[in-house]
N, CA, C and O atoms as a Tripos MOL2 file, in Angstrom:
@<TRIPOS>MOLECULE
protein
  268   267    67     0     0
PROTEIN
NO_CHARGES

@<TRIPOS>ATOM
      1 N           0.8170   -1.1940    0.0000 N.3       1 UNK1
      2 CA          0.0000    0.0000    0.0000 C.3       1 UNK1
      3 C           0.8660    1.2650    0.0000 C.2       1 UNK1
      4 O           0.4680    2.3480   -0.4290 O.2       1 UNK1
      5 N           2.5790    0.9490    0.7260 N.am      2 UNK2
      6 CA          2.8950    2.2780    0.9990 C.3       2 UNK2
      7 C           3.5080    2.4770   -0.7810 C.2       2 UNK2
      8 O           3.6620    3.6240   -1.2010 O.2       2 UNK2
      9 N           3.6860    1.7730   -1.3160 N.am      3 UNK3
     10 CA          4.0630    1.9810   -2.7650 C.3       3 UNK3
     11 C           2.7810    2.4750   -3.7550 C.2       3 UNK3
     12 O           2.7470    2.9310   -4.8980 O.2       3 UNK3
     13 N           2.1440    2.2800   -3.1350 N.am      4 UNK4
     14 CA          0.6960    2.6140   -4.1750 C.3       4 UNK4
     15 C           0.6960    4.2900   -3.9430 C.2       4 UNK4
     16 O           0.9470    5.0290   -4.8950 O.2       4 UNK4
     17 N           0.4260    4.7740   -2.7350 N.am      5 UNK5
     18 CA          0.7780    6.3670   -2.1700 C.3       5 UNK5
     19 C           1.8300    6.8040   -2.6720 C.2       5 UNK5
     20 O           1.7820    7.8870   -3.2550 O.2       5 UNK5
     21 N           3.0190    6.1090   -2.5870 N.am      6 UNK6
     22 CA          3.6770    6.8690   -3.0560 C.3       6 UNK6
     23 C           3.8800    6.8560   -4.8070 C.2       6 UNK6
     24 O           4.4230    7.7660   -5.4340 O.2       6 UNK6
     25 N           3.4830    5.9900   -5.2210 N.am      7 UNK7
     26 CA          3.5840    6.0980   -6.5450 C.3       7 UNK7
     27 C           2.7070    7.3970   -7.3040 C.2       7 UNK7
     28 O           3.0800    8.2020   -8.1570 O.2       7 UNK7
     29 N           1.4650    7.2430   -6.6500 N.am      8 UNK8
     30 CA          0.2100    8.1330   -6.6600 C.3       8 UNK8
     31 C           0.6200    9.9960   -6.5260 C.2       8 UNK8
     32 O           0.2280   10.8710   -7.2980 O.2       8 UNK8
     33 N           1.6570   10.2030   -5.0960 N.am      9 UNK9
     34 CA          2.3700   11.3700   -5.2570 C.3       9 UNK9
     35 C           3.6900   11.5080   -6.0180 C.2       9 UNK9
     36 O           4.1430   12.6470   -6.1300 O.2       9 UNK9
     37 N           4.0930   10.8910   -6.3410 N.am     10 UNK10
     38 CA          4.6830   10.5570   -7.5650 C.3      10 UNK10
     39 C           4.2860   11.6240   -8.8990 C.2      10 UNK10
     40 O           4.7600   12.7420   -9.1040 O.2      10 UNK10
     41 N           3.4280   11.0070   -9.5830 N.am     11 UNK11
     42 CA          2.3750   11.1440  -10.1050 C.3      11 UNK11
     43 C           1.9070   13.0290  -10.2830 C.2      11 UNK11
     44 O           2.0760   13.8860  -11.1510 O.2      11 UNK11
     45 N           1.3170   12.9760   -9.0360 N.am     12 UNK12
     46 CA          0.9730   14.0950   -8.4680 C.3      12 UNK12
     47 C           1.9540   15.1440   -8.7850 C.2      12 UNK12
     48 O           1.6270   16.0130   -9.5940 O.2      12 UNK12
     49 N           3.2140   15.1660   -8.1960 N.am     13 UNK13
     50 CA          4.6610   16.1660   -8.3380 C.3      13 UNK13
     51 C           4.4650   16.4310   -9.6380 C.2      13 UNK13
     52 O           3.9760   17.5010  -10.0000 O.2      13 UNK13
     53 N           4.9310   15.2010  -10.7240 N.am     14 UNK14
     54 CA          5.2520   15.5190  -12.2060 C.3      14 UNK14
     55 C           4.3360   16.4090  -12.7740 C.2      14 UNK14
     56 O           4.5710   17.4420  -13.4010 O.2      14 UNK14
     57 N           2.8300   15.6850  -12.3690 N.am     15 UNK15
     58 CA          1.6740   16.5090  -12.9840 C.3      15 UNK15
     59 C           1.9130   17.8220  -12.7770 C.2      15 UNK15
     60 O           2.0250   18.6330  -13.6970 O.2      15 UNK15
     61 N           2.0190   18.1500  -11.3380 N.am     16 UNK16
     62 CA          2.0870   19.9590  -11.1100 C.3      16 UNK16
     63 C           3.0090   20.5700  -11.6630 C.2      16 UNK16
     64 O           2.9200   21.6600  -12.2280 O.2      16 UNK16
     65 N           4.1140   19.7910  -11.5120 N.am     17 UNK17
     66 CA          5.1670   20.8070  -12.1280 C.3      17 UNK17
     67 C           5.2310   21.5840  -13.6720 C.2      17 UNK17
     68 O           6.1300   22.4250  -13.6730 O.2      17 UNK17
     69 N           4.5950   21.5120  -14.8000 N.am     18 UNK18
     70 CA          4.3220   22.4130  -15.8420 C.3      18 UNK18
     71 C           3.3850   23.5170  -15.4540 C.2      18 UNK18
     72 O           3.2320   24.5820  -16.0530 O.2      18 UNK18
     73 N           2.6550   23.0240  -14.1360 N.am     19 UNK19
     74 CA          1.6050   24.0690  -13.6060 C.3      19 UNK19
     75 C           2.5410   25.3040  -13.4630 C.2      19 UNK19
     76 O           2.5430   26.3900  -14.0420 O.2      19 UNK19
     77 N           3.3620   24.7530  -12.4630 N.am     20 UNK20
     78 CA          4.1840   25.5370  -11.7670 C.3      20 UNK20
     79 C           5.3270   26.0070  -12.1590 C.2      20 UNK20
     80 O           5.5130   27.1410  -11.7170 O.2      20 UNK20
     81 N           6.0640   25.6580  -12.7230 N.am     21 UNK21
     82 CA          7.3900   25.9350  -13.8020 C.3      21 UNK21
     83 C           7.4520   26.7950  -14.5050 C.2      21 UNK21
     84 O           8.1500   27.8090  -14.5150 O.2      21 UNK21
     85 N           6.0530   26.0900  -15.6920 N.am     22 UNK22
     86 CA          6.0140   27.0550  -16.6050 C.3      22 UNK22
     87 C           4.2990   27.5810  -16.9370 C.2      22 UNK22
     88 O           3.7260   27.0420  -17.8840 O.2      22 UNK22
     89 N           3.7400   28.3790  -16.3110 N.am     23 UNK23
     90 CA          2.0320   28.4500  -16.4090 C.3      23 UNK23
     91 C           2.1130   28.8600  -17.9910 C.2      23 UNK23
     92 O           1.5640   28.2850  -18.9300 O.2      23 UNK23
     93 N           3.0980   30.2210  -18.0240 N.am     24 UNK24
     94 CA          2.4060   30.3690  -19.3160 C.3      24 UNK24
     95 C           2.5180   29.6050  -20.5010 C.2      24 UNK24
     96 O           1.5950   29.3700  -21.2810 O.2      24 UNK24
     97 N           3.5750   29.2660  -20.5900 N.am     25 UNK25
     98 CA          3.7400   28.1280  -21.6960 C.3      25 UNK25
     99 C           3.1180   26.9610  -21.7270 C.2      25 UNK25
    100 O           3.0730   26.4330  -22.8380 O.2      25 UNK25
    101 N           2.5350   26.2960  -20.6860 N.am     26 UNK26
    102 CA          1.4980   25.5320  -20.5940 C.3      26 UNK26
    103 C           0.4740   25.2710  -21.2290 C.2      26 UNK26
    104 O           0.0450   24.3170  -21.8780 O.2      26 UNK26
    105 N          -0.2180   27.3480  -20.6370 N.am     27 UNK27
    106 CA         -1.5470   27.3020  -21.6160 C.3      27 UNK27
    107 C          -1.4870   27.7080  -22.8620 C.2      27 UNK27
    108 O          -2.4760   27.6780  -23.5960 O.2      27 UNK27
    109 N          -0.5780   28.0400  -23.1580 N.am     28 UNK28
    110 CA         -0.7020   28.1930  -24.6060 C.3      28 UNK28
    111 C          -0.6000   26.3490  -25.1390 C.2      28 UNK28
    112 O          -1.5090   25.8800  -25.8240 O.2      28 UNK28
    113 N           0.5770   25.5080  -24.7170 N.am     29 UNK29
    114 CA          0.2980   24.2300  -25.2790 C.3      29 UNK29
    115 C          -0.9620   23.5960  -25.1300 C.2      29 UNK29
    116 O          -1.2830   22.8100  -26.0210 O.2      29 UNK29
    117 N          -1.8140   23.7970  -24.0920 N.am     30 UNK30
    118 CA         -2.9600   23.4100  -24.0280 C.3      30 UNK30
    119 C          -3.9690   23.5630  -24.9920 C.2      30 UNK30
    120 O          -4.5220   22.6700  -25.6320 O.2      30 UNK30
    121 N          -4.2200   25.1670  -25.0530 N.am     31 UNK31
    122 CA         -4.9420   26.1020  -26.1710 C.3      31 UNK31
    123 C          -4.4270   25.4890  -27.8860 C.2      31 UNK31
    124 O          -5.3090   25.3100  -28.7250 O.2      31 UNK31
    125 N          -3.4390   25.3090  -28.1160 N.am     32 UNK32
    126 CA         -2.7160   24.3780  -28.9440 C.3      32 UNK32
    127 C          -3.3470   23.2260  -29.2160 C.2      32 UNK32
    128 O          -3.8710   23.1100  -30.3240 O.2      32 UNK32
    129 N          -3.4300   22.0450  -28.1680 N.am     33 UNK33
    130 CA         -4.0150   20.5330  -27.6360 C.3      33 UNK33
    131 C          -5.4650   20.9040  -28.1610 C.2      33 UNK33
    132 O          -6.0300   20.0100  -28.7910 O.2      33 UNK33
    133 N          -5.8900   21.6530  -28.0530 N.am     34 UNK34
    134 CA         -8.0490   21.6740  -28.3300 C.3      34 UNK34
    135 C          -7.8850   21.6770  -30.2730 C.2      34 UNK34
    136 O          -8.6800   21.3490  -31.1530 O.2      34 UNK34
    137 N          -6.7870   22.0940  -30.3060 N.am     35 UNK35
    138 CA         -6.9980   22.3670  -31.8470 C.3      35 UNK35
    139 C          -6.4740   20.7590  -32.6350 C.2      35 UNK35
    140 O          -6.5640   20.6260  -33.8560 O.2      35 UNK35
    141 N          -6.0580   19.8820  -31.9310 N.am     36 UNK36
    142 CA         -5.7610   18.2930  -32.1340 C.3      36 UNK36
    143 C          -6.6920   17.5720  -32.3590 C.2      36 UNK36
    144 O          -7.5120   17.5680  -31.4410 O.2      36 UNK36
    145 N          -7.0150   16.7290  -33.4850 N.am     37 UNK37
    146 CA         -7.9190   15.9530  -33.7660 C.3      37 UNK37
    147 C          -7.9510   14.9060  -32.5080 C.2      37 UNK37
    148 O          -6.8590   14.5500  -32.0650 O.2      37 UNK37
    149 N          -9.5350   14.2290  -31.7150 N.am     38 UNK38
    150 CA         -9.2680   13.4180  -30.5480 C.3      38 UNK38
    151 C          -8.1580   12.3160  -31.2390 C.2      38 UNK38
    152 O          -7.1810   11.7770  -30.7170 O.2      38 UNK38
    153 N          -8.6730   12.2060  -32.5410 N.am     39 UNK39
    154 CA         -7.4900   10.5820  -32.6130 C.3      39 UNK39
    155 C          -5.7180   10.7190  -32.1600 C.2      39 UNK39
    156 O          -4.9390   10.0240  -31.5070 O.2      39 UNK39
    157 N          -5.6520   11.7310  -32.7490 N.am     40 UNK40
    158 CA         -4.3880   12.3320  -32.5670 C.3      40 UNK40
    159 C          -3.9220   12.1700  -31.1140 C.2      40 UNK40
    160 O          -2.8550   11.6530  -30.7830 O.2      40 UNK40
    161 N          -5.0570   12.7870  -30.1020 N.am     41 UNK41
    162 CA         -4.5130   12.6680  -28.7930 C.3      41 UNK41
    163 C          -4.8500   11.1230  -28.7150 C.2      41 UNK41
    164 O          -3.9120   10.6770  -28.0550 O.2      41 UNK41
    165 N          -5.7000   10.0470  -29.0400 N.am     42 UNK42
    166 CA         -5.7590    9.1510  -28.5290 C.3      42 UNK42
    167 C          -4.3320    8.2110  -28.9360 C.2      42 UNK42
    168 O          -3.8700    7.3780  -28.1560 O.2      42 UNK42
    169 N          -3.9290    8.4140  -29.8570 N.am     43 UNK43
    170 CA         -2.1400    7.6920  -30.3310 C.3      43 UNK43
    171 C          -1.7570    8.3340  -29.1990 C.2      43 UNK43
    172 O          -1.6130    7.6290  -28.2010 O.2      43 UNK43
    173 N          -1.5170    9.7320  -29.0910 N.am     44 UNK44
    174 CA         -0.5010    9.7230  -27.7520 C.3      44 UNK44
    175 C          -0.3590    9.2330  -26.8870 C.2      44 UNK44
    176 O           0.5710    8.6460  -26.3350 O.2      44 UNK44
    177 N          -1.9150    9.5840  -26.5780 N.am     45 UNK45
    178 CA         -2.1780    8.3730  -25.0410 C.3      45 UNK45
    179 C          -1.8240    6.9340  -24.9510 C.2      45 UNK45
    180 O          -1.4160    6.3050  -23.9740 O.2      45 UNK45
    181 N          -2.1240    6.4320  -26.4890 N.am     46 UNK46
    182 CA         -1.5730    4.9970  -26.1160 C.3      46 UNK46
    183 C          -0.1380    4.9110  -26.2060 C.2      46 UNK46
    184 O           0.4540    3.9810  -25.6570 O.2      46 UNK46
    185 N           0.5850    5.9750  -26.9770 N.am     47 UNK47
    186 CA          1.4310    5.5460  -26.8240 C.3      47 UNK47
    187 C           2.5290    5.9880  -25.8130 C.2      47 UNK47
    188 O           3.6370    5.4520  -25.7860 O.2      47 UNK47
    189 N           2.1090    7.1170  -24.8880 N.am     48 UNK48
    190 CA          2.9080    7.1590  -23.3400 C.3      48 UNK48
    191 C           2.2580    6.1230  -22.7830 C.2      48 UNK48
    192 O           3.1650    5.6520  -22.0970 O.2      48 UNK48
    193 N           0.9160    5.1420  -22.5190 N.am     49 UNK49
    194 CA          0.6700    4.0480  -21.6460 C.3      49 UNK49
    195 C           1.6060    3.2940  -22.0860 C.2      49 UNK49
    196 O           2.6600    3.2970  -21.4500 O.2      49 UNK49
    197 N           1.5060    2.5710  -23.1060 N.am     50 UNK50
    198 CA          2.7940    1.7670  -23.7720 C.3      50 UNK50
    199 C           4.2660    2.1180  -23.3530 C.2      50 UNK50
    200 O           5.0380    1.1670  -23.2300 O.2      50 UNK50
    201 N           4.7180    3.3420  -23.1290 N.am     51 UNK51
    202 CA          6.2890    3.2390  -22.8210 C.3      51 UNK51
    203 C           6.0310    3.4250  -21.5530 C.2      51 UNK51
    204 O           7.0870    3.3400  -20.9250 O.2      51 UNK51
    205 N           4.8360    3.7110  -20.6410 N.am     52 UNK52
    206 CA          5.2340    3.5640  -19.2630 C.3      52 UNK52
    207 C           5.1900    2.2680  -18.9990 C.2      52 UNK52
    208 O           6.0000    1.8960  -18.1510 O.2      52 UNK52
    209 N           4.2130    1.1340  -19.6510 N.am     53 UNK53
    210 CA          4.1980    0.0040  -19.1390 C.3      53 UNK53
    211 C           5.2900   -0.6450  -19.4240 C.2      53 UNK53
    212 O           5.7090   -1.3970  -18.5450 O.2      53 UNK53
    213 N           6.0480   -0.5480  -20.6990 N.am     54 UNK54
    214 CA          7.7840   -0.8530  -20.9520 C.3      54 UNK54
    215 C           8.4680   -0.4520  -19.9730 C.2      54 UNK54
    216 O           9.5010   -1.0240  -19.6280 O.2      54 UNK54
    217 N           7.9360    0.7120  -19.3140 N.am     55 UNK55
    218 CA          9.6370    0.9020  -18.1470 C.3      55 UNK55
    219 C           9.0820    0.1870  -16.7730 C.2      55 UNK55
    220 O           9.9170   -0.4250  -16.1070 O.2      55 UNK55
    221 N           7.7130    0.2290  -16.3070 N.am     56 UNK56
    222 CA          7.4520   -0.8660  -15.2690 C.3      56 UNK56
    223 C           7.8680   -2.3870  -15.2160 C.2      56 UNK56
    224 O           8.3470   -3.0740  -14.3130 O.2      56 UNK56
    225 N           7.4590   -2.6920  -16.6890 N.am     57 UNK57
    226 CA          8.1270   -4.2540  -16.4200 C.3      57 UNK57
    227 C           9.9790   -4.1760  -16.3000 C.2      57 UNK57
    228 O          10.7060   -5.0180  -15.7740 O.2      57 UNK57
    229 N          10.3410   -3.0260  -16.8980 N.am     58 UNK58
    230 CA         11.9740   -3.2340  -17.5050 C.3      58 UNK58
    231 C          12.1790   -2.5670  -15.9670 C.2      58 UNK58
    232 O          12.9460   -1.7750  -16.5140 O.2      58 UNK58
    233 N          12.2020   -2.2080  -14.7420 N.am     59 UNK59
    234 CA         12.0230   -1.6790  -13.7310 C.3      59 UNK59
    235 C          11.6980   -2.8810  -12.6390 C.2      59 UNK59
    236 O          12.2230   -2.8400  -11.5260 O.2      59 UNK59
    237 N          11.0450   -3.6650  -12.9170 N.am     60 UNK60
    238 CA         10.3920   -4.7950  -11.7220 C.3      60 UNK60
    239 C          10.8030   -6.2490  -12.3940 C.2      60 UNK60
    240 O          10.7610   -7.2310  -11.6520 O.2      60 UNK60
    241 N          11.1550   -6.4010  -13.6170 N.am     61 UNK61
    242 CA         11.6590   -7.9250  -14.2270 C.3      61 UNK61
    243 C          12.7150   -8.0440  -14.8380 C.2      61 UNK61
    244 O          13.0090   -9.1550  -15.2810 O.2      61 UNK61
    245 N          13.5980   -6.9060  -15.0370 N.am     62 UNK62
    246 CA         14.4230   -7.4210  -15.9450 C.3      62 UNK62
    247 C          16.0280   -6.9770  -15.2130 C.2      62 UNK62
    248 O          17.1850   -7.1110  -15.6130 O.2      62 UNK62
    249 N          15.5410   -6.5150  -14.2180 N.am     63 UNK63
    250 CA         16.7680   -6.1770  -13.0880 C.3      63 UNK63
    251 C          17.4840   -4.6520  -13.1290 C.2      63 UNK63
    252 O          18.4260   -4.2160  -12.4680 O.2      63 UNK63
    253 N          16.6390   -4.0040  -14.1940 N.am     64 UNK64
    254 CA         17.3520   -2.3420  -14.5480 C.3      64 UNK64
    255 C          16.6870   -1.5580  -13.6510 C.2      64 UNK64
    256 O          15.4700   -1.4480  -13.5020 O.2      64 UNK64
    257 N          17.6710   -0.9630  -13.0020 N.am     65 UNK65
    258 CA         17.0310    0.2840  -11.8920 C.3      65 UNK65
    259 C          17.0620   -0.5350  -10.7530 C.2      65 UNK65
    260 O          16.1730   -0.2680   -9.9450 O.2      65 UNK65
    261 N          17.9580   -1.6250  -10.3840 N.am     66 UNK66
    262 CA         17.6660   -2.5500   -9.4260 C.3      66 UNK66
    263 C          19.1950   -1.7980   -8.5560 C.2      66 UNK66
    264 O          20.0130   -1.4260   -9.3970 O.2      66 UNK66
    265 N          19.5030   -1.6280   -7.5740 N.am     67 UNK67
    266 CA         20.3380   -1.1550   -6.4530 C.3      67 UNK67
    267 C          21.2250   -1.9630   -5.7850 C.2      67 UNK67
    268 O          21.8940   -1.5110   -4.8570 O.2      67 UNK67
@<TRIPOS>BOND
     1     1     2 1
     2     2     3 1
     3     3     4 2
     4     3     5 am
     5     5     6 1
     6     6     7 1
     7     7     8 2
     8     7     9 am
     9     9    10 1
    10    10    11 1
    11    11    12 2
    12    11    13 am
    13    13    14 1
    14    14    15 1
    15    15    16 2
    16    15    17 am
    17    17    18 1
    18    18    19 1
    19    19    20 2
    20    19    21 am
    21    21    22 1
    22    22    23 1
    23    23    24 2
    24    23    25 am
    25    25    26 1
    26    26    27 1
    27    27    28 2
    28    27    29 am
    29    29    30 1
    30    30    31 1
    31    31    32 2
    32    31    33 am
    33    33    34 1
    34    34    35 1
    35    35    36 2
    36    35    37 am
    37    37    38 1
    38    38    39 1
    39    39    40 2
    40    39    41 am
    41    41    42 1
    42    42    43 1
    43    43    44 2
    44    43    45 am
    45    45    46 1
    46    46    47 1
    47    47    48 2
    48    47    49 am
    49    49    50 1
    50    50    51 1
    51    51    52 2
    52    51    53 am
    53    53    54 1
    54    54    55 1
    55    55    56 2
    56    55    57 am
    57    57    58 1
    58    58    59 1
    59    59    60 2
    60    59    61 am
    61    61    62 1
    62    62    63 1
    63    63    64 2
    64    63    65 am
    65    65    66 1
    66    66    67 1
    67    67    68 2
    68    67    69 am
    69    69    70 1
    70    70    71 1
    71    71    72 2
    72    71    73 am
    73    73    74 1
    74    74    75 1
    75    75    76 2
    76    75    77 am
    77    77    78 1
    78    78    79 1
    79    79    80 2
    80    79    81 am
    81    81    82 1
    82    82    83 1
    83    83    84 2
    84    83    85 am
    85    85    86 1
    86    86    87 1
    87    87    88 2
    88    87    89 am
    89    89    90 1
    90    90    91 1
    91    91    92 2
    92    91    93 am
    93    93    94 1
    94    94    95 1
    95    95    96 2
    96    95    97 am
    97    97    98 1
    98    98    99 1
    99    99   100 2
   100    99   101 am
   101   101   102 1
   102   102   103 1
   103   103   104 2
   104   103   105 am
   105   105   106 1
   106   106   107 1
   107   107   108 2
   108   107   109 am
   109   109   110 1
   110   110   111 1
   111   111   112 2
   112   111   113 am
   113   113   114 1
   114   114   115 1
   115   115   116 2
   116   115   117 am
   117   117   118 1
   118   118   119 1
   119   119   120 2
   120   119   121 am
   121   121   122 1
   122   122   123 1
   123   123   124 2
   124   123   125 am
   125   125   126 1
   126   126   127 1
   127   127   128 2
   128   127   129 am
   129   129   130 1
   130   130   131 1
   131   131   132 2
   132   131   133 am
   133   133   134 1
   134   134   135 1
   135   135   136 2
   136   135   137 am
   137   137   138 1
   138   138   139 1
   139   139   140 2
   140   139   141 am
   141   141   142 1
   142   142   143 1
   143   143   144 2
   144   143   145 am
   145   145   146 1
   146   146   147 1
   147   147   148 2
   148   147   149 am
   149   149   150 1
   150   150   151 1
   151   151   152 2
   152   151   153 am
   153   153   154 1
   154   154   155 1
   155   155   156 2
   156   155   157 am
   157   157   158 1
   158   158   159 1
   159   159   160 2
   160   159   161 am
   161   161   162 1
   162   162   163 1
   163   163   164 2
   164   163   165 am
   165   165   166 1
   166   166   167 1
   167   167   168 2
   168   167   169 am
   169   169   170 1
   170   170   171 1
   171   171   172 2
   172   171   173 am
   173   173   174 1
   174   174   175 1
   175   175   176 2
   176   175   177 am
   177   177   178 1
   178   178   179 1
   179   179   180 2
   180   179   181 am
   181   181   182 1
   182   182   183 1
   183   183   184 2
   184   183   185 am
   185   185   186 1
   186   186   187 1
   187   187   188 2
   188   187   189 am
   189   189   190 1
   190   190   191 1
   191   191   192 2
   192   191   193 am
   193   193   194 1
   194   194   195 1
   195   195   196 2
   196   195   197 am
   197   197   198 1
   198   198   199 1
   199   199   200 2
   200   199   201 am
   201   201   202 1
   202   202   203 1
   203   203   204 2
   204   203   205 am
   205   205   206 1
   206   206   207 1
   207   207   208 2
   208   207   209 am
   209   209   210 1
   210   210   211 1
   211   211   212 2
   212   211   213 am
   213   213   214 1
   214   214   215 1
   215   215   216 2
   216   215   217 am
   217   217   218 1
   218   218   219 1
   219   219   220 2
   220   219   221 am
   221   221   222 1
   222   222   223 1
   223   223   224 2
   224   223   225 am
   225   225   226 1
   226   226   227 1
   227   227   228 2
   228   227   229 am
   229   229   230 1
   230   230   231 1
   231   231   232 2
   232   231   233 am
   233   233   234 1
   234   234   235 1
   235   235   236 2
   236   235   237 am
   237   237   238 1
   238   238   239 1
   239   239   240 2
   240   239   241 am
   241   241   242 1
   242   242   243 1
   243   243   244 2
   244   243   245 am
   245   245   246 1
   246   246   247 1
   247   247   248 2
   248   247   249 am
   249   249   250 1
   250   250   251 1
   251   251   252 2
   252   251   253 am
   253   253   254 1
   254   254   255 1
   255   255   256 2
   256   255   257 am
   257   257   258 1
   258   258   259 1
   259   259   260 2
   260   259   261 am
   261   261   262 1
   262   262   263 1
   263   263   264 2
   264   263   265 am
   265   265   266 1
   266   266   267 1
   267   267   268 2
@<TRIPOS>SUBSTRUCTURE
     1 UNK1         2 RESIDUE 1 A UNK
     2 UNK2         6 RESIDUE 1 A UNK
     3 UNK3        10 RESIDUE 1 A UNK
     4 UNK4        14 RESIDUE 1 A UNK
     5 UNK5        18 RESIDUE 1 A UNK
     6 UNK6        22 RESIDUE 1 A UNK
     7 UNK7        26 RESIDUE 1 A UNK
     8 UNK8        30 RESIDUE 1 A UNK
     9 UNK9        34 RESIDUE 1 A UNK
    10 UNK10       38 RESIDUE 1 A UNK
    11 UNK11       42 RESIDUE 1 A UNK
    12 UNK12       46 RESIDUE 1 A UNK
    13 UNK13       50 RESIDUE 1 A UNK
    14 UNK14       54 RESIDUE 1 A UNK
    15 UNK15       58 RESIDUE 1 A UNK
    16 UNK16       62 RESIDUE 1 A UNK
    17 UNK17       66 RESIDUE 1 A UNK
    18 UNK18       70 RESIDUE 1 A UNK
    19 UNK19       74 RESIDUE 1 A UNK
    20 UNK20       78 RESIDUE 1 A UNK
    21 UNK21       82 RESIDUE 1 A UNK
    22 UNK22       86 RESIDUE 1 A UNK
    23 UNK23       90 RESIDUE 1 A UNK
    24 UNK24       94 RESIDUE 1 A UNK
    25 UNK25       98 RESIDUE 1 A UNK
    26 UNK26      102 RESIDUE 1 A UNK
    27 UNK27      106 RESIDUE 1 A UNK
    28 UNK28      110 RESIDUE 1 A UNK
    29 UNK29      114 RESIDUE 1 A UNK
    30 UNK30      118 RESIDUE 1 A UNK
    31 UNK31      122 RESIDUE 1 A UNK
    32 UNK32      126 RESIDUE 1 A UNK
    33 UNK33      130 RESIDUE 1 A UNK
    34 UNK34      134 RESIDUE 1 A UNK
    35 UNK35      138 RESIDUE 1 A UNK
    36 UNK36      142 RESIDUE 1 A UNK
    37 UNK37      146 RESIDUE 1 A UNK
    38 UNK38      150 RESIDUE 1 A UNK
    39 UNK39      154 RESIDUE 1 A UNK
    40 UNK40      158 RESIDUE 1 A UNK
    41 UNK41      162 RESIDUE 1 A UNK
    42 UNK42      166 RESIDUE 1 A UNK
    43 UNK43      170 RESIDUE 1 A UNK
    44 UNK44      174 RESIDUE 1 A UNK
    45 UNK45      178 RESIDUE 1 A UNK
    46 UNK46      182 RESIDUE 1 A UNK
    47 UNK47      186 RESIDUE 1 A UNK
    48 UNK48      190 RESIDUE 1 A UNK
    49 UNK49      194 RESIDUE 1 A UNK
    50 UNK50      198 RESIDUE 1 A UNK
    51 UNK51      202 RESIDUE 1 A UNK
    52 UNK52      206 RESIDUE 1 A UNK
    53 UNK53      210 RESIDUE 1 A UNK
    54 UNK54      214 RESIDUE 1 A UNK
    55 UNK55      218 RESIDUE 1 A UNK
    56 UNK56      222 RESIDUE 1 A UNK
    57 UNK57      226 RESIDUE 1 A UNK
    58 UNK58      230 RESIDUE 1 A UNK
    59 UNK59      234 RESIDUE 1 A UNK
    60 UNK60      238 RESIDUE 1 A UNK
    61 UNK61      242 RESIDUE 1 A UNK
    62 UNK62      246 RESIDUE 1 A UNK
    63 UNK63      250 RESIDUE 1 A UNK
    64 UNK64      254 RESIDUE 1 A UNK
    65 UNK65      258 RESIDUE 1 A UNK
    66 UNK66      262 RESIDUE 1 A UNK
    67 UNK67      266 RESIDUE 1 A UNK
């Protein structure tokens, strides 16, 4: 469970930080993002799920990132 929390604020940090870094450049990429066909965003999406689920297994099975 304590890995689930923390993965979760994890998560959380990365998300904020374009909030916070950079606001304005943000919304303009955002304002940008509405003008994207949905399919367009939907390839992206699959394809950051896809390389995050590549670095979880390459992270927990294959011994990289291991200490």
């Amino acid at each position: 469970m304590a890995d689930l929390v923390t993965i979760i604020g994890l998560i959380l940090v990365l998300e904020g930080l374009p909030y916070f870094a950079f606001p304005k450049t943000f919304k303009a990429w955002v304002a940008r993002m509405l003008e994207f066909p949905e399919s367009r965003l939907r390839v992206f999406g699959l394809i950051s799920m896809g390389f995050g689920l590549i670095l979880i297994y390459l992270a927990r099975h294959s011994g990289w990132l291991a200490g």
